[in-house]
Legacy VTK file of the C-alpha trace (Angstrom):
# vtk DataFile Version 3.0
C-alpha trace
ASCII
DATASET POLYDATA
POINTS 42 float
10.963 9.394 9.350
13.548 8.133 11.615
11.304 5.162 12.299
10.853 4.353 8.560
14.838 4.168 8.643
15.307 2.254 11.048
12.889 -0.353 9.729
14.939 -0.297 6.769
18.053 -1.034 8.491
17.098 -3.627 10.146
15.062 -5.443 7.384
16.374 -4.588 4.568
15.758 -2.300 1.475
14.006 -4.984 -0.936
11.706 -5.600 2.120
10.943 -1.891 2.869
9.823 -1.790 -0.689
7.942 -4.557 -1.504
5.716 -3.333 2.045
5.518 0.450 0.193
4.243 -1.441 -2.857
1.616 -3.507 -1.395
0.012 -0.358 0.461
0.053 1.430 -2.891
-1.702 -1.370 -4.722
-3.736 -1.653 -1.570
-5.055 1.990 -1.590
-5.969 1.218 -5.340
-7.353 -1.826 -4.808
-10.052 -0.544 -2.079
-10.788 2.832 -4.750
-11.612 0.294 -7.574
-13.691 -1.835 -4.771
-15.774 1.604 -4.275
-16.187 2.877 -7.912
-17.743 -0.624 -8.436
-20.019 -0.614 -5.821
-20.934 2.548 -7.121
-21.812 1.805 -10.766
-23.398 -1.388 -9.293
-25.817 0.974 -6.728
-26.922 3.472 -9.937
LINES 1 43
42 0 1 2 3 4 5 6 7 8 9 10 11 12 13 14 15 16 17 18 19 20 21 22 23 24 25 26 27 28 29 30 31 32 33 34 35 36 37 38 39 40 41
């Protein structure tokens, strides 16, 4: 945790979150790739 704050220190809280929001839309992005290539394989 100390890490994560001194990341935001340093680069600033608009940067911190726009990085927290890209993983987040990342991790759905890659579940939604799956469930595809699931209904595509039945």
């Amino acid at each position: 945790m100390a890490e994560w704050m001194q990341w935001i220190q340093e680069l600033g809280f608009p940067i911190f979150v726009s990085f927290y929001l890209m993983h987040r839309v990342e991790t759905k992005l890659v579940a939604i790739h799956d469930a595809l290539l699931t209904l595509k394989l039945s």
